[in-house]
N, CA, C and O atoms as a GROMACS GRO file, in nm:
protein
  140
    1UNK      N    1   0.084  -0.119   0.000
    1UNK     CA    2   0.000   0.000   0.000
    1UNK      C    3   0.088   0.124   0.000
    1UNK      O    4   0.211   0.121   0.009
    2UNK      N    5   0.021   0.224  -0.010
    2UNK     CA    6   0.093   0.390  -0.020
    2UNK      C    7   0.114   0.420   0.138
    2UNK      O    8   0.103   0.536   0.179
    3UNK      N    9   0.145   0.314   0.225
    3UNK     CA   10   0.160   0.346   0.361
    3UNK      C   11   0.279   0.472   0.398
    3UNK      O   12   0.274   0.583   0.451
    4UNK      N   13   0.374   0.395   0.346
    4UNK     CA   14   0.504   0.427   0.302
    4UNK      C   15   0.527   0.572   0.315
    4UNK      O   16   0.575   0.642   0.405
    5UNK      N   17   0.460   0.606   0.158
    5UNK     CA   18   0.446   0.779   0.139
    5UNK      C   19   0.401   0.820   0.211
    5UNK      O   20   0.446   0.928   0.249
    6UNK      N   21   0.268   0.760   0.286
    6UNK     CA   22   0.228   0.856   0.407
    6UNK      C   23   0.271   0.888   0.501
    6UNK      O   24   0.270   1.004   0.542
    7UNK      N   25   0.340   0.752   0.579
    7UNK     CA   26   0.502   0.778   0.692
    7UNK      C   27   0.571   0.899   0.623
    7UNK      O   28   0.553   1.018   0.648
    8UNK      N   29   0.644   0.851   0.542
    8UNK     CA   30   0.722   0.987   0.470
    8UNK      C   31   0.663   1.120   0.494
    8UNK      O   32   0.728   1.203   0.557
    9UNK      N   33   0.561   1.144   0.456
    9UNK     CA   34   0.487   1.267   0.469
    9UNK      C   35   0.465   1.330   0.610
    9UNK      O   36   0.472   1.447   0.649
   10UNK      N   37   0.431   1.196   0.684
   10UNK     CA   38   0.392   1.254   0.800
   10UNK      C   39   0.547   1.302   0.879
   10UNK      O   40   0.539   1.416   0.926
   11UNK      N   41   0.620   1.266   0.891
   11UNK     CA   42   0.739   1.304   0.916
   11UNK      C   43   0.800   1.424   0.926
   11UNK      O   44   0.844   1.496   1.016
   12UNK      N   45   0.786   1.430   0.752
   12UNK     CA   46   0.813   1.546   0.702
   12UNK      C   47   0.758   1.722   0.770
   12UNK      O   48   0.812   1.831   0.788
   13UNK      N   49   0.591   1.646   0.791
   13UNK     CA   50   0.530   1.786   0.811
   13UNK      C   51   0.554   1.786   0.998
   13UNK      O   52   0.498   1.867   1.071
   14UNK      N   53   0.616   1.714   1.030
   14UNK     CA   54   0.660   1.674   1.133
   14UNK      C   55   0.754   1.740   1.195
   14UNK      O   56   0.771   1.760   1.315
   15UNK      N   57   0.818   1.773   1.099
   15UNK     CA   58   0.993   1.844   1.117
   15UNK      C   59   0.966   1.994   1.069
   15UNK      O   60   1.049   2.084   1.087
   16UNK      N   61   0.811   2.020   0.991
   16UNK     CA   62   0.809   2.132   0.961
   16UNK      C   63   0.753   2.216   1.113
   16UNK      O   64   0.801   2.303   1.187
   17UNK      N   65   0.671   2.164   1.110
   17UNK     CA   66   0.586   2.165   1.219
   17UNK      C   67   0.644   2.192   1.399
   17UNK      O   68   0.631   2.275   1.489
   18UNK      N   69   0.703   2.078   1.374
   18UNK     CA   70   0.804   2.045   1.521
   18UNK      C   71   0.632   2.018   1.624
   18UNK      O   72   0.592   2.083   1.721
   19UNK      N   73   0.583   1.934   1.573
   19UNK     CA   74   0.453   1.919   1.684
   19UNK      C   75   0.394   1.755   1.570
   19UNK      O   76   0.338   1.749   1.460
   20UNK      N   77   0.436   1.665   1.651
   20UNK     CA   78   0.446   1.530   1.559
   20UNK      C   79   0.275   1.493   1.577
   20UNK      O   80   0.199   1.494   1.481
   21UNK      N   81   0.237   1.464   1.704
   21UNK     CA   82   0.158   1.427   1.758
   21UNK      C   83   0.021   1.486   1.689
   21UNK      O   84  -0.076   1.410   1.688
   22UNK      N   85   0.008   1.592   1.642
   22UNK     CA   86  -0.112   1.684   1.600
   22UNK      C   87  -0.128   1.616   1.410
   22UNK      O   88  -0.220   1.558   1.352
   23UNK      N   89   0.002   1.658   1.370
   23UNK     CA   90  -0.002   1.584   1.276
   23UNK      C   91  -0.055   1.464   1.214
   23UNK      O   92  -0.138   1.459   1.124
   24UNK      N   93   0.025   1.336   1.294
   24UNK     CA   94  -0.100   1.180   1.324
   24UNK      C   95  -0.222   1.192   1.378
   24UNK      O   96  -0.324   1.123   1.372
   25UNK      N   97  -0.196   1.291   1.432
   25UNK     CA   98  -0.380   1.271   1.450
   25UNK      C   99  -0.461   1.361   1.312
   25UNK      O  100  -0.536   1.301   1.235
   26UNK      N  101  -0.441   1.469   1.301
   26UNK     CA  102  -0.487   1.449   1.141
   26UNK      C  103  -0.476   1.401   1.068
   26UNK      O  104  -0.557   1.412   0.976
   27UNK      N  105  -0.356   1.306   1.056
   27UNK     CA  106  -0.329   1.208   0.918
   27UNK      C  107  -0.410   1.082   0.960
   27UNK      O  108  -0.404   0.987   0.882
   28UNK      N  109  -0.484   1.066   1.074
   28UNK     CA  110  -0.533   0.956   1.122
   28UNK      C  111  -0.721   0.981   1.088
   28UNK      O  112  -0.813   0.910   1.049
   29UNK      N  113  -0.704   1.126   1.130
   29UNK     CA  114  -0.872   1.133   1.132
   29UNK      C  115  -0.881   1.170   0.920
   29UNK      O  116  -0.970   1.134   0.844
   30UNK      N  117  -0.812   1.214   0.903
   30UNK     CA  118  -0.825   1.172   0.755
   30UNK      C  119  -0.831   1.039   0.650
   30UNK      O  120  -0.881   1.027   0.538
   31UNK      N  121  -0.752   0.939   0.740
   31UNK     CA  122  -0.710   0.861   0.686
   31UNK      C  123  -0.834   0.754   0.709
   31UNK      O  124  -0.865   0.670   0.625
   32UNK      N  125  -0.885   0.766   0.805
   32UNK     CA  126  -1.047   0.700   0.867
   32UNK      C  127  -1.128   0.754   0.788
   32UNK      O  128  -1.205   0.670   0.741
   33UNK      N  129  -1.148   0.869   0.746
   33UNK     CA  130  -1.273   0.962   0.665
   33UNK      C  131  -1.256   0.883   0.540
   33UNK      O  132  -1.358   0.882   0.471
   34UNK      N  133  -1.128   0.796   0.476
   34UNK     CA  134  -1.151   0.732   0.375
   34UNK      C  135  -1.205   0.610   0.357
   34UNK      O  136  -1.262   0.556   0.262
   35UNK      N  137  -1.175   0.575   0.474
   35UNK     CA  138  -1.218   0.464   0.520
   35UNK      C  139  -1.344   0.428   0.582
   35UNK      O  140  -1.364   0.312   0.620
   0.00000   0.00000   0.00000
């Protein structure tokens, strides 16, 4: 799956960010809305 890229991504906006935790949780409540 595109898991991968999404780790990658989340990371990324991770380091932009410097606040990891807020991040997964939007990449989580998004990632459910597709689901």
């Amino acid at each position: 799956m595109m898991w991968r890229l999404v780790r990658s991504r989340i990371l990324m906006m991770a380091q932009k960010r410097k606040n990891i935790w807020r991040v997964i949780l939007e990449h989580y409540l998004s990632f459910s809305a597709l689901v």
